[in-house]
C-alpha positions as CSV (number, residue, x, y, z in Angstrom):
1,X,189.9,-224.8,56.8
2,X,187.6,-226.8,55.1
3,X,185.5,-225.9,51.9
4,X,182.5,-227.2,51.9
5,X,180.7,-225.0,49.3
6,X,182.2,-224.1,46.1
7,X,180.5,-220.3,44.7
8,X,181.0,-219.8,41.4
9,X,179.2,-217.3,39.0
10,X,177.5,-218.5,35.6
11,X,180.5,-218.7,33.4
12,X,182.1,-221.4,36.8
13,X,184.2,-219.1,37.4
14,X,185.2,-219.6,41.1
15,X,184.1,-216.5,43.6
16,X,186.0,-217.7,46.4
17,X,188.9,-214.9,47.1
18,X,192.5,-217.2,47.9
19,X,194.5,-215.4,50.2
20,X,195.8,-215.1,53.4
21,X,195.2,-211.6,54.7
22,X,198.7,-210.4,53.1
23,X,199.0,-212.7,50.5
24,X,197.4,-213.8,47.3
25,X,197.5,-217.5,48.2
26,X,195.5,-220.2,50.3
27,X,196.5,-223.3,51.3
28,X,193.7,-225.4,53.0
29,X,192.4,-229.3,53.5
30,X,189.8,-230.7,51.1
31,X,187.6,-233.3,51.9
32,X,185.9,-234.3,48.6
33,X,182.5,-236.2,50.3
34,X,182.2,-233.1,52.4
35,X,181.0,-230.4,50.2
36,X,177.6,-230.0,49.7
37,X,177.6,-232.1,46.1
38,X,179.6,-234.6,47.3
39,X,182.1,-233.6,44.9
40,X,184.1,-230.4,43.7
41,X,181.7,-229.0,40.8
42,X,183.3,-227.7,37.5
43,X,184.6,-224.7,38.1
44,X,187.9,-222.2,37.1
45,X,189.6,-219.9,38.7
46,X,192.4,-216.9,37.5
47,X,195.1,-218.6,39.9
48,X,197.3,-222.0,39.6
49,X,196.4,-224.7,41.5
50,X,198.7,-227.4,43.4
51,X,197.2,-230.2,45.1
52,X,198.5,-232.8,47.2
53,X,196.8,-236.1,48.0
54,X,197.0,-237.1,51.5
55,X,194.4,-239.5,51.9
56,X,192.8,-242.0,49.6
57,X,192.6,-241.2,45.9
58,X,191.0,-238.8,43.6
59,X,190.2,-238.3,39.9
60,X,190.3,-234.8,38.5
61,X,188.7,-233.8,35.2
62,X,190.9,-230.7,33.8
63,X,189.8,-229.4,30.2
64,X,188.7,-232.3,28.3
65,X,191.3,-235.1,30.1
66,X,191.0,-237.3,33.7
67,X,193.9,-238.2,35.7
68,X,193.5,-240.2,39.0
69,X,196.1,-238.8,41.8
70,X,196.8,-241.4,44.6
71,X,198.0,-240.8,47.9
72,X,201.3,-238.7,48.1
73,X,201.1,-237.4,44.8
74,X,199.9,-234.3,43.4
75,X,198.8,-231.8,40.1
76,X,199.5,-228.9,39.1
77,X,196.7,-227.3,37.5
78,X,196.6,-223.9,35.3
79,X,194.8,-220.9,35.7
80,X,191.9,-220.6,33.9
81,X,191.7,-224.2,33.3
82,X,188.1,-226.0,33.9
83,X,188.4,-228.4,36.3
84,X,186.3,-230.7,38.7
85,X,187.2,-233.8,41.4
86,X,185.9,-236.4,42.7
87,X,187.0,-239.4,45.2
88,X,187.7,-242.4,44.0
89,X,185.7,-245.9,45.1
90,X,185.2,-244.3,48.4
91,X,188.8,-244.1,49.6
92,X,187.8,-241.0,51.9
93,X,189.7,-239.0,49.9
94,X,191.2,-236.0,51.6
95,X,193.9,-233.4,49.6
96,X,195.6,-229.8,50.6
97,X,194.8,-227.5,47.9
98,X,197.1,-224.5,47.3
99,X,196.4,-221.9,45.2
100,X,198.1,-218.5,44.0
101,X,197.5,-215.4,42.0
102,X,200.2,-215.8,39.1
103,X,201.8,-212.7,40.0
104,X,202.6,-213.7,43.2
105,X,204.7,-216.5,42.0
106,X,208.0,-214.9,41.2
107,X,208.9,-210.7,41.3
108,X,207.7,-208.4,38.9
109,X,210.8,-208.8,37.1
110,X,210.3,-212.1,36.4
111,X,206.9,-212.8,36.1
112,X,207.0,-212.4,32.3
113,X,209.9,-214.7,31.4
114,X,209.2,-217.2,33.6
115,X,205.2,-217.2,34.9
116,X,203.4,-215.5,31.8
117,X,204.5,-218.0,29.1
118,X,203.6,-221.2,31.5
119,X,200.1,-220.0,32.0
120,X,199.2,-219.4,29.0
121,X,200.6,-222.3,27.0
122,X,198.1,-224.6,25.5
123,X,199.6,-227.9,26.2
124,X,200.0,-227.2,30.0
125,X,196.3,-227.6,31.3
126,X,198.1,-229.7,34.2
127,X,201.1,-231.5,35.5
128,X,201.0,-234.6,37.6
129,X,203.3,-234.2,40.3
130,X,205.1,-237.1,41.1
131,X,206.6,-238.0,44.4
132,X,208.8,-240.9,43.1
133,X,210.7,-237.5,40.6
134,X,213.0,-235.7,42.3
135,X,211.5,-232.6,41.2
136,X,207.7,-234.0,42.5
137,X,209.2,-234.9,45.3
138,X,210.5,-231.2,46.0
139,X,207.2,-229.8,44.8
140,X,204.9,-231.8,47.4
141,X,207.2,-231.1,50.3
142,X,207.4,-227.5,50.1
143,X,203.5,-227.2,49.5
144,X,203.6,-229.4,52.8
145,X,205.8,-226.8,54.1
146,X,203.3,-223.9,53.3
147,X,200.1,-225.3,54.6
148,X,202.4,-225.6,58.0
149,X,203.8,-222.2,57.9
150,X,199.9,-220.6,57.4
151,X,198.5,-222.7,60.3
152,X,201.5,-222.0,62.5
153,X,202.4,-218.4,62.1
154,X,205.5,-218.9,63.1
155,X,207.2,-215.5,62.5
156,X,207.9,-213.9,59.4
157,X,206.4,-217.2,58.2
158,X,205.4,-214.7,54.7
159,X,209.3,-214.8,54.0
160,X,209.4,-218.4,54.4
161,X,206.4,-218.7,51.9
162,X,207.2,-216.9,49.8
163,X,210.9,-219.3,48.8
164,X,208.8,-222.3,49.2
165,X,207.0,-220.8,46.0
166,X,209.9,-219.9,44.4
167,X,211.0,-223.4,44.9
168,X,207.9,-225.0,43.5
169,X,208.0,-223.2,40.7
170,X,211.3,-223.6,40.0
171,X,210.9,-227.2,39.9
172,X,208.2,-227.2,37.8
173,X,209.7,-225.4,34.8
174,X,213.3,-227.0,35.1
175,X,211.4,-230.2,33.4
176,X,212.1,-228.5,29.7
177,X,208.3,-228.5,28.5
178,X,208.0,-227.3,24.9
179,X,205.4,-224.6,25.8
180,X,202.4,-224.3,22.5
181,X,200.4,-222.0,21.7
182,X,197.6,-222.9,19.9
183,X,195.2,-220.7,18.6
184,X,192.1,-222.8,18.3
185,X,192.7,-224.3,21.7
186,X,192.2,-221.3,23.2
187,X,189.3,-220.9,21.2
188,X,187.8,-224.0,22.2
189,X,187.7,-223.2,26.0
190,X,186.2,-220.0,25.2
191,X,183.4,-221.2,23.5
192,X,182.8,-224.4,25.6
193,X,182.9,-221.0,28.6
194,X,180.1,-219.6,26.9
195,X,178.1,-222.5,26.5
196,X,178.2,-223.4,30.2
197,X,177.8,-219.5,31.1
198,X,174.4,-219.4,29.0
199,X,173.5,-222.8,30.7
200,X,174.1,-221.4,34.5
201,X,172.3,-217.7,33.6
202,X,169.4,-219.6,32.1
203,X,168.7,-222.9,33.9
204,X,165.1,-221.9,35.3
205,X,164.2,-221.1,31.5
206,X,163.1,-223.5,28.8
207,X,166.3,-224.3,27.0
208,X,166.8,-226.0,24.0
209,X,169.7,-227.8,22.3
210,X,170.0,-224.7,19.4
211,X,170.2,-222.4,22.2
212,X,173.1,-223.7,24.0
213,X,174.9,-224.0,20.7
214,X,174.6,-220.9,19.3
215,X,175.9,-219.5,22.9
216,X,178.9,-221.1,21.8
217,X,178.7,-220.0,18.0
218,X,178.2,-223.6,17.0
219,X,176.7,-226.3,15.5
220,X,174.4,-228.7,17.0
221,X,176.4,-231.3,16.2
222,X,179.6,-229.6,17.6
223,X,177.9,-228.5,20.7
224,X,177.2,-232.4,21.2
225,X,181.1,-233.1,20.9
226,X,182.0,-230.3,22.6
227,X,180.3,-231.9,25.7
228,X,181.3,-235.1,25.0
229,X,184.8,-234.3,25.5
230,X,185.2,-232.6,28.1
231,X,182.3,-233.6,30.2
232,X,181.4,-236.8,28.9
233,X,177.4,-236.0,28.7
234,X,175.2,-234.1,26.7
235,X,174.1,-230.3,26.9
236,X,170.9,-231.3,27.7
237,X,171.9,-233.7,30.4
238,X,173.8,-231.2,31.5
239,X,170.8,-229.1,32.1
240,X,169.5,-231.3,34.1
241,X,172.4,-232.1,36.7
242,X,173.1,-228.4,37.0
243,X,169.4,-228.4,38.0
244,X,169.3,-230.7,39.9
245,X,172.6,-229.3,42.2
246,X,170.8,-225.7,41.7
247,X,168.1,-227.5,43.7
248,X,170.3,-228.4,46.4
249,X,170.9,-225.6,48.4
250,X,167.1,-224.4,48.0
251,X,165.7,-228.0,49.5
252,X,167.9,-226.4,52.7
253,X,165.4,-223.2,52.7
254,X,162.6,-224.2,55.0
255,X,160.5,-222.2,53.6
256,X,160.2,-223.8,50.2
257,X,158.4,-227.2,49.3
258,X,159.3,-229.5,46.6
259,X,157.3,-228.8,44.0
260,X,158.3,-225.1,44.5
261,X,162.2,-226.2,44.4
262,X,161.1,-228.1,41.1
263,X,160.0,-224.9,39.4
264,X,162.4,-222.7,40.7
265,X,165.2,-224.7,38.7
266,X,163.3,-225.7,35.8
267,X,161.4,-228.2,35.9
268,X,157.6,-228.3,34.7
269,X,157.1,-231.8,36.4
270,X,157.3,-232.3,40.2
271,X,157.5,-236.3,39.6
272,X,160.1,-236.0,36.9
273,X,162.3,-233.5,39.3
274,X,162.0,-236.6,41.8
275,X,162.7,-239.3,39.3
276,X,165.9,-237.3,38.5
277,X,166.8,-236.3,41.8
278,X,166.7,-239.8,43.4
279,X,168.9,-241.2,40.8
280,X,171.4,-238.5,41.3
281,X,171.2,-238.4,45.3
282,X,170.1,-241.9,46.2
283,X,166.9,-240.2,47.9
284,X,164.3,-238.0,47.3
285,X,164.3,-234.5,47.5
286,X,162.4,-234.5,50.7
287,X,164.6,-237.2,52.2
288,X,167.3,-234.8,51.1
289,X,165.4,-231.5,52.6
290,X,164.4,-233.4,56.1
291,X,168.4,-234.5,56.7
292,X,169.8,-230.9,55.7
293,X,167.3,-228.9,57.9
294,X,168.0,-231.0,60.6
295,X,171.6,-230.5,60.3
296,X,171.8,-227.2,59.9
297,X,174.9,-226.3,61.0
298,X,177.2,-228.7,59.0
299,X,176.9,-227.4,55.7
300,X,177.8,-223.7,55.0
């Protein structure tokens, strides 16, 4: 299954519900160019993340760092992490992503000695998985071994699943990482949660620089870095990109023009919107509007 549109509410919290219809996991093929931005959005979700390169490359944002994933590799990613993706130099870049409700991972029993302490360290946003480590190597083959078992059925396939997670996790913990716990870390992605939550509730509005900030109980100045690191732009900039991908998915409702897309996401100037738009997209909105509504189907 391919996802080609990402929901998330205002605080990017991903909407989409992982799980098979007795599990609380999914395991599905991305392709990055295919969804409706052209890239995975930022966005978090409550469950860990594995993904596994199988075509091209790909560089992930998680929290404030990058890290490019090649072909045959993968990441682990945390839950409740902010992350995003995006293919690298057009290398077609396609990955399986599997995800999984924490408390899925192991038995009741021992969730909390060995799930609950990983998941909420500090210094575990993400784990590159190697394939060249023996333990990587493990990792990416039983995550190959799931996405099999859920497209096959074979029987009691959720047995069979079910070890294969055992075995990932095992494999990543068995590494020694010093687990943190860092007080002020946590608070950071709170804050920079709120900032974007205020941003996604109130995009149509006239929003200023002081207003984003104080959603996050900061400074001006703070807000600035906040952004800076861990989306390398501005608030304000920021605005305007969410904007303009708010203003994708209207331009596919026939029954609004441009100008009424333009206002409907915030923007008091039709030609500005358009300026913007065509140096995100490459075309202008209409372009944009003509291509989707006759294509219909594609995107969902």
């Amino acid at each position: 299954m391919q996802m080609k549109n990402f929901v998330i509410d205002e605080s990017l919290k991903e909407l989409t519900k992982h799980h098979t219809v007795v599990m609380p996991i999914a395991c599905y093929e991305t392709n990055i160019k295919q969804n409706i931005h052209g890239y995975i959005p930022l966005h978090w979700h409550d469950e860990i993340q594995f993904v596994l390169i199988v075509k091209g490359e790909a560089i992930f944002q998680v929290n404030e760092d990058q890290i490019v994933v090649r072909e045959g590799n993968g990441l682990f990613i945390n839950s409740g992490c902010l992350h995003k993706a995006l293919e690298k130099e057009q290398s077609g870049c396609v990955y399986i992503c599997l995800n999984i409700s924490p408390h899925f991972v192991l038995s009741q029993e021992l969730y909390t000695p060995y799930v609950k302490p990983y998941i909420q360290a500090t210094n575990l946003p993400y784990l590159y998985v190697d394939a060249n480590q023996l333990w990587g190597k493990k990792i990416i083959n039983a995550i190959l071994e799931i996405h099999k078992y859920i497209e096959q059925k074979p029987p009691y396939y959720e047995i069979d699943i079910s070890m294969q997670l055992t075995s990932i996790w095992k494999n990543l913990i068995v590494n020694g990482i010093q687990l943190e716990y860092v007080q002020t870390e946590i608070v950071k992605g709170h804050r920079m949660k709120q900032m974007l939550s205020y941003i996604h509730q109130h995009y149509p509005e006239k929003m200023m620089l002081e207003d984003i900030a104080r959603a996050g109980q900061l400074s001006r100045s703070e807000c600035c870095r906040y952004f800076k690191r861990y989306l390398n732009s501005t608030p304000l900039n920021y605005v305007k990109d969410y904007r303009i991908q708010k203003s994708l998915y209207l331009l596919q409702q026939g029954d609004l023009n441009v100008t009424e897309v333009a206002y409907q996401v915030g923007f008091n100037s039709t030609s500005y919107y358009i300026d913007l738009f065509r140096n995100a997209m490459n075309m202008t909105p209409y372009a944009y509007k003509k291509i989707k509504i006759n294509n219909q189907g594609i995107l969902y």
